[in-house]
VEXBA-269760 format. One line per field, with one value per residue (C-alpha): residue number from 1; z, x, y; residue in one letter. Coordinates in steps of 0.2 Angstrom, whole numbers, m for minus. Each point is the difference from the previous one (the first is absolute). Layout:
BEGIN
seq	NUM|... $
c3	Z|... $
c1	X|... $
c2	Y|... $
type	a|... $
This chain:
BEGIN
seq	1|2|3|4|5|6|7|8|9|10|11|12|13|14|15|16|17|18|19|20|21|22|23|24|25|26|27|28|29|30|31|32|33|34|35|36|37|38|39|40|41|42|43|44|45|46|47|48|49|50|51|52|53|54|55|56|57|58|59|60|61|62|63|64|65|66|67|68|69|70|71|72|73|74|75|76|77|78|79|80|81|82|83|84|85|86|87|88|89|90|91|92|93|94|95|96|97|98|99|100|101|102|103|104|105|106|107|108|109|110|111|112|113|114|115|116|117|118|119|120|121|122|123|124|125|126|127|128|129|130|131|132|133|134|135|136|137|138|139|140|141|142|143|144|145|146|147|148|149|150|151|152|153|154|155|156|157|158|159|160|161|162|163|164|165|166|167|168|169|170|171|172|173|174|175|176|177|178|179|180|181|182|183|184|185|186|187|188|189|190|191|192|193|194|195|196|197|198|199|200|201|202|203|204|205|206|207|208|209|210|211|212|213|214|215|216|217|218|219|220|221|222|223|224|225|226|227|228|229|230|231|232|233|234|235|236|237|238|239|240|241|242|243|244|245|246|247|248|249|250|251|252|253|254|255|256|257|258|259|260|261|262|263|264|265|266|267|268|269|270|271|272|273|274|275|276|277|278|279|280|281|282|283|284|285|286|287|288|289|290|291|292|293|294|295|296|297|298|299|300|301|302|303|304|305|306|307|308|309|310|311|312|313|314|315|316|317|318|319|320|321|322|323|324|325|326|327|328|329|330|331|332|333|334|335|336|337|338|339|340|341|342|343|344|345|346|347|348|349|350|351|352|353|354|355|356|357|358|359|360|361|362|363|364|365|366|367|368|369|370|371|372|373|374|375|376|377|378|379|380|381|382|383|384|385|386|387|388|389|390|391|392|393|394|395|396|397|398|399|400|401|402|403|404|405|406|407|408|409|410|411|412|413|414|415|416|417|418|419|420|421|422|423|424|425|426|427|428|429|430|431|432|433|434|435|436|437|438|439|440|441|442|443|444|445|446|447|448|449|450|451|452|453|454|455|456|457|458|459|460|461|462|463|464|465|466|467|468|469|470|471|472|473|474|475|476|477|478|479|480|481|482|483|484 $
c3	79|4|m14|10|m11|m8|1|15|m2|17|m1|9|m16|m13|m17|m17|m17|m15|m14|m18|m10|0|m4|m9|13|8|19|14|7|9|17|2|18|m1|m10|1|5|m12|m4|17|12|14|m1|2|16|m2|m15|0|m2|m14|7|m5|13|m12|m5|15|14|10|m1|9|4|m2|m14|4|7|m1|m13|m12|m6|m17|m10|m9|4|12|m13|m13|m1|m18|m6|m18|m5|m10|m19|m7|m16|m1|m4|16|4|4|6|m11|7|1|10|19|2|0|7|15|11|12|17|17|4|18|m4|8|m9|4|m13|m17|m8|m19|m3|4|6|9|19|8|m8|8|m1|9|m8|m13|m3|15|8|10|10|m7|m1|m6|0|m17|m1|m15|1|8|3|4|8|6|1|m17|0|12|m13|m7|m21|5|7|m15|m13|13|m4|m17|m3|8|m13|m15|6|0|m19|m4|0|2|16|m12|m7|16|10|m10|13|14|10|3|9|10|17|4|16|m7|m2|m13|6|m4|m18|m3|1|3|m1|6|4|m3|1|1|6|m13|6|m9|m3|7|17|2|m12|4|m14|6|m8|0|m12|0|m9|1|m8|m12|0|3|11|13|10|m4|13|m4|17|5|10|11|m15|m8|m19|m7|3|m13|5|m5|m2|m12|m3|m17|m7|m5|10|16|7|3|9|1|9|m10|16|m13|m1|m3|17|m8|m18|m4|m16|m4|m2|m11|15|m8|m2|14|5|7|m19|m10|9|m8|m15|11|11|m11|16|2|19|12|5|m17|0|15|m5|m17|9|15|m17|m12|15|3|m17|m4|15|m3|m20|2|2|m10|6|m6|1|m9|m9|m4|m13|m10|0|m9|m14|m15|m3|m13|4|2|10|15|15|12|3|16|m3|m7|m15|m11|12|m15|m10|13|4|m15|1|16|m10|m12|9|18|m1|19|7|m11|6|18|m3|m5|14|10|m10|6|17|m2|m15|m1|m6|m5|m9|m9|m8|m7|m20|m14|m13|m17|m7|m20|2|6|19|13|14|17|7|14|m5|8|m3|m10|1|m11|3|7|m7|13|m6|9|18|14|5|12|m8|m13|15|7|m16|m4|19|m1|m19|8|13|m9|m13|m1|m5|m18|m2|10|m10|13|m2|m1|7|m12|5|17|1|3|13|11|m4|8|m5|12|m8|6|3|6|6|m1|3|m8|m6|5|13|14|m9|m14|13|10|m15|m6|16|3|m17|1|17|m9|m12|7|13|m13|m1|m17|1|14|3|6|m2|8|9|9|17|m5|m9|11|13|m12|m4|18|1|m16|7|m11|m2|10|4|4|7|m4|14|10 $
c1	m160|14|12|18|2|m15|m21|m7|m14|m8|m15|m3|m8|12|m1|9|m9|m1|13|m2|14|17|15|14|12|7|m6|13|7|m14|11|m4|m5|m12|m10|8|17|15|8|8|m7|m9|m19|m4|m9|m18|2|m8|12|m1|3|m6|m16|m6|m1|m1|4|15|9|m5|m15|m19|m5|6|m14|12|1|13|11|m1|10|12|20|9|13|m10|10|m6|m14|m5|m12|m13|1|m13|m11|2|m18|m8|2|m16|1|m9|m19|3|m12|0|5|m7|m16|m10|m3|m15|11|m8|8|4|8|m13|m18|m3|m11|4|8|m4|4|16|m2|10|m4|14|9|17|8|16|7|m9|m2|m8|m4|11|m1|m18|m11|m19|m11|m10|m17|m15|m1|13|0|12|m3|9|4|10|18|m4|6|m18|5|17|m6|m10|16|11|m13|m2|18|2|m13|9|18|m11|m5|17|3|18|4|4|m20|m7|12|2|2|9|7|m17|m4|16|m5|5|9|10|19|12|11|21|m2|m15|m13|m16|m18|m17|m9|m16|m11|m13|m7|m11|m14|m5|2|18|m5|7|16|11|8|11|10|16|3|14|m5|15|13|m6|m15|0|m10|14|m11|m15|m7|m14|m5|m14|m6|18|11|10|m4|8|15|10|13|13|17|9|m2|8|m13|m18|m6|m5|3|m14|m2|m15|m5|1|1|7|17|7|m12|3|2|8|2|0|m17|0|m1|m13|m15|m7|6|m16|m6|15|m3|m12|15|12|m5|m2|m14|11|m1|m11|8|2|m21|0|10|m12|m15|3|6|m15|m12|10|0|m17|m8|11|m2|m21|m2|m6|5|m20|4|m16|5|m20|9|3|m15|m11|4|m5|14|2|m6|15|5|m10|10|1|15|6|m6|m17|0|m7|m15|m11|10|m2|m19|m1|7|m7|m19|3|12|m4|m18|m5|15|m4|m20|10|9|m16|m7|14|2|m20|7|12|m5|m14|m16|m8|12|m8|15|19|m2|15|m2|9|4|2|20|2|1|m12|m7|m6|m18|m11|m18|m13|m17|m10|12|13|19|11|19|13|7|m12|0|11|18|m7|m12|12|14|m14|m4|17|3|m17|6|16|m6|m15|11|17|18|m5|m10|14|16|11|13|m9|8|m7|9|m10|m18|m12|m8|19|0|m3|m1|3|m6|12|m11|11|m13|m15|m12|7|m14|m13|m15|m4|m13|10|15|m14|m4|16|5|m13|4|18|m4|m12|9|16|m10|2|19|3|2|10|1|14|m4|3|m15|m2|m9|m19|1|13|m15|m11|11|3|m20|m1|1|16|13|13|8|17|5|17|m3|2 $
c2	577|m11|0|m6|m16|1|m1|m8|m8|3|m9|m17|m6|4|m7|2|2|m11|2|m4|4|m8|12|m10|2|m15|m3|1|m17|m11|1|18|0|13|11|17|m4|m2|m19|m7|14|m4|4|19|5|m5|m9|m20|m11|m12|m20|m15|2|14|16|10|m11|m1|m19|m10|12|5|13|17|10|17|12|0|14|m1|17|6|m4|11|m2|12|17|7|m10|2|13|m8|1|13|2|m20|m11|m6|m20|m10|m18|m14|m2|m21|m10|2|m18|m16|5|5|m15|0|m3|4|17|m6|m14|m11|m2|17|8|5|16|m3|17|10|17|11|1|11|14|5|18|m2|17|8|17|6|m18|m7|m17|m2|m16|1|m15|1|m7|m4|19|12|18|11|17|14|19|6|m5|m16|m12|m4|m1|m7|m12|m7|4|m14|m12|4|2|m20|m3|6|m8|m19|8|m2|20|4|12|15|m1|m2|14|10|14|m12|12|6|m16|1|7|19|m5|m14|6|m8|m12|5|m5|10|m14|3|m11|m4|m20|m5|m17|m11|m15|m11|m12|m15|m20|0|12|17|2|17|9|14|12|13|12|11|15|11|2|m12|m9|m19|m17|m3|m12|m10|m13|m13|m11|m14|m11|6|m4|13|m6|14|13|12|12|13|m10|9|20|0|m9|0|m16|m6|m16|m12|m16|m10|m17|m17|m11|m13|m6|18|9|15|8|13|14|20|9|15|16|9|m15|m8|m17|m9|3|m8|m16|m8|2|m8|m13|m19|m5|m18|0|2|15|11|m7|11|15|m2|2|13|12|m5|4|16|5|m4|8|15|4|0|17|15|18|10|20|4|19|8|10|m15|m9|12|0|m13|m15|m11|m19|m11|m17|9|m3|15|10|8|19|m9|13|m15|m4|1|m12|m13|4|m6|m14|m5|5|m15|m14|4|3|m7|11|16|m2|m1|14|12|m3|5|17|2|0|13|11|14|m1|m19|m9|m15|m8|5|0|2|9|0|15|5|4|m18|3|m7|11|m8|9|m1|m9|11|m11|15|12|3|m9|9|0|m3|17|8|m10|7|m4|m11|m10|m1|m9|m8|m8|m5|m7|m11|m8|m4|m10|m10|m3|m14|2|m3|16|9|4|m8|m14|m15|m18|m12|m15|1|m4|17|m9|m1|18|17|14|14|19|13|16|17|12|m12|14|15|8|m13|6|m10|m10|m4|m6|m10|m9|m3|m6|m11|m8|m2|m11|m9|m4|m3|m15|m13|3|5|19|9|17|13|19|17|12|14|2|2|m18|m8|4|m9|m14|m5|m3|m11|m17|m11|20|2|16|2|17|7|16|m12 $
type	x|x|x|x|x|x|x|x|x|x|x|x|x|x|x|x|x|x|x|x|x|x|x|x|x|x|x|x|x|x|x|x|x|x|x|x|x|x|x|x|x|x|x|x|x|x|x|x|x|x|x|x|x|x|x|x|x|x|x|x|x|x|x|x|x|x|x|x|x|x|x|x|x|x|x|x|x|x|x|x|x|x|x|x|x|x|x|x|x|x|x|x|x|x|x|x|x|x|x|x|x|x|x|x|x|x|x|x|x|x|x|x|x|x|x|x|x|x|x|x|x|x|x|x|x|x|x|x|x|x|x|x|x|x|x|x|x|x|x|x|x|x|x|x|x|x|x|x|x|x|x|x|x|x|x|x|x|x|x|x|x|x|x|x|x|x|x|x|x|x|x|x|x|x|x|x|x|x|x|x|x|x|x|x|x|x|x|x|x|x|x|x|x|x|x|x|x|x|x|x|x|x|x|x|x|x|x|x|x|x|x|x|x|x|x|x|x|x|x|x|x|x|x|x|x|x|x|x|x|x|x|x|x|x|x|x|x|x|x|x|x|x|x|x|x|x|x|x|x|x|x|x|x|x|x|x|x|x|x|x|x|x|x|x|x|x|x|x|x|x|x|x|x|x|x|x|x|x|x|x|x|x|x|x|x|x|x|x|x|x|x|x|x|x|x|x|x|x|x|x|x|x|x|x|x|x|x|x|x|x|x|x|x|x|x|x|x|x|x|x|x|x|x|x|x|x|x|x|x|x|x|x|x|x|x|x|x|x|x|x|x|x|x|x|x|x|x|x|x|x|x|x|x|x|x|x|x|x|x|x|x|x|x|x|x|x|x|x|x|x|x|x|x|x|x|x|x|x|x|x|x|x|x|x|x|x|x|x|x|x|x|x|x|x|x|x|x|x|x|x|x|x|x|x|x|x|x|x|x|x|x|x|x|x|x|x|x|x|x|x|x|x|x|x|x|x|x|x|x|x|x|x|x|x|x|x|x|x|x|x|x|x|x|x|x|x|x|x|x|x|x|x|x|x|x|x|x|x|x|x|x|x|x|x|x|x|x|x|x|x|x|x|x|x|x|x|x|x|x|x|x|x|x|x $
């Protein structure tokens, strides 16, 4: 990993994330020439230069379709360590800005991306990725031999998800250095990182987000790119070492072109915006939209790692909305039983499809402690308790209630100020058949592309050979794999 002057981010796409807090310190003077470079310097080597044609392009020029180096001052010689035992900061959750507007994504009256979703995710060096780009569909699948990056692939996205959450960089790396790849040698004042990214599809066509962390000796956002429709709408970078803020800049393409204030370094950028940007011109309308459909697109996913162990066992009845681990599925099929009849009836007949024996229904019942107990209608026959199924019926069970169900039986950050209908949710499914026989990963993929057709549910999970053999004979999965 280049380190000498900073993170490179080496992707023809790059992009910066969303910010949503605003530190108190004052913002360097507007006639900083460019992000990254200290007052009256000349722009550092592959930085955009900041004119009046905009953020990005040269004077007197096009948009620059170069990468940027965005990272941390060469002038750095004993960064801070980071204070310990302190509470964990997390960025208010306002409104993703003034709304998603139905724009042709082309540009032209092409068709219409009502949804944002993320189409392209981009490992430039994480852990053992390096350089990598892997175009997401409805349903994704990843595959490969143990250690080929399978799982970490998932946590990049999952990790993008929870920085657009308003997570601090602390909560979602908590283990940086992990994600810092092995070959990747400390620059001469110990600095060491990794870059990730993604593109976002929607209303305002494919928006890039791409992001440089440093991760040793301290951990801190050094870089953060957001760019569409070839405009560079956001850039942050390291100015001053000593403190705990990144400098941002972002397209007003108003009397000021650009405007310009310190991000905290440990939130994402693309996130704060919404916070910062008034939406006066036409070009803050632009930044406001590219980071809204970023953020949306980005914060609709739900991480299921169904644990058997923790699913037999009788739950008290609560609100109902599914956790990760699924340890509460009784809870919520009771839920479901009363307030999502047509989906619960849905739902039983998919547990007919993968379960033993005839199944004729899932039933709930309410025990004498007070806890509620999910079993398997058998017609004639007595129900059978979930305690008693197997570990995979039990994730088959869980997986299947995941996808027929919404963000609002999910326990998932929900985006309230945005229509569920411009939502969509994408489940996150590490080791989608662990556990699982061939007929019950048949069924479950023929009903995650079934249900991802209509646009509201995506899919990206991890399988082995035997269902990766599968999924590449289900008409609407992709496969992508990492042997290769």
């Amino acid at each position: 990993m280049d380190l000498t002057g900073g993170f490179r981010l080496d992707h023809s796409s790059s992009t910066a994330a969303p910010s949503r807090r605003t530190p108190s310190r004052g913002a360097p003077a507007s006639g900083a020439p460019a992000v990254g470079a200290p007052a009256g310097a000349a722009p550092a080597v592959g930085a955009p230069v900041i004119g009046a044609p905009g953020i990005g392009a040269p004077a007197g020029g096009s948009p620059s379709t170069g990468t940027p180096t965005v990272g941390a001052s060469s002038a750095e010689a004993a960064p801070r360590l980071p204070p310990q035992g302190g509470p964990g900061r997390r960025a208010e959750k306002g409104p993703a800005g003034g709304g998603l507007r139905a724009r042709p994504a082309d540009g032209g009256g092409g068709g219409l991306r009502a949804r944002p979703a993320v189409t392209e995710l981009r490992l430039s060096a994480f852990a053992g990725h390096r350089s990598a780009a892997h175009a997401l569909g409805p349903v994704t699948l990843f595959t490969g031999p143990s250690g080929s990056g399978k799982s970490t692939t998932l946590r990049a996205y999952e990790a993008l998800a929870r920085l657009c959450a308003g997570d601090t960089l602390g909560e979602v790396f908590p283990d940086a250095a992990d994600c810092v790849p092995e070959r990747a040698r400390p620059d001469a004042q110990g600095r060491r990182g990794f870059r990730l990214g993604c593109t976002v599809d929607g209303p305002e066509g494919p928006v890039h987000l791409d992001l440089a962390v440093q991760a040793e000796p301290r951990l801190r956002i050094v870089g953060e790119r957001l760019t569409g429709r070839g405009r560079t709408l956001l850039a942050t970078a390291l100015r001053d070492p000593g403190r705990p803020t990144v400098q941002a800049e972002w397209h007003t393409a108003g009397a000021t072109p650009v405007t310009r204030a310190p991000f905290p370094d440990d939130l994402l950028g693309t996130a704060l915006l919404p916070l910062r940007v008034a939406g006066k011109t036409r070009g803050q309308l632009e930044v406001l939209a590219a980071a809204e459909q970023v953020v949306v697109g980005l914060r609709s996913a739900f991480a299921c790692d169904p644990g058997p162990e923790r699913m037999r066992a009788p739950v008290p009845p609560g609100e109902g909305r599914l956790r990760r681990g699924c340890g509460n599925l009784a809870e919520v099929l009771h839920r479901t039983h009363t307030d999502c009849p047509r989906r619960h009836h849905r739902l039983a007949a998919v547990a007919a499809a993968g379960c033993a024996g005839p199944v004729t229904g899932l039933g709930v019942q309410e025990l004498p402690e007070g806890t509620v107990r999910a079993v398997l209608e058998r017609g004639d026959r007595p129900a059978t308790p979930l305690a008693r199924l197997g570990d995979g019926e039990l994730r088959y069970l869980a997986l299947a209630l995941t996808l027929l169900t919404g963000p609002g039986v999910l326990e998932m950050d929900r985006i309230a100020e945005v229509p569920e209908a411009m939502q969509s949710l994408t489940l996150l499914a590490d080791g989608l058949d662990r556990g699982l026989d061939e007929r019950q990963v048949g069924e479950l993929l023929g009903l995650a592309a079934g249900i991802a057709a209509d646009g509201h549910i995506r899919v990206a999970g991890t399988v082995g050979a035997r269902a990766a053999a599968q999924a590449r004979r289900t008409p609407g999965v992709t496969v992508v794999d990492l042997s290769k």
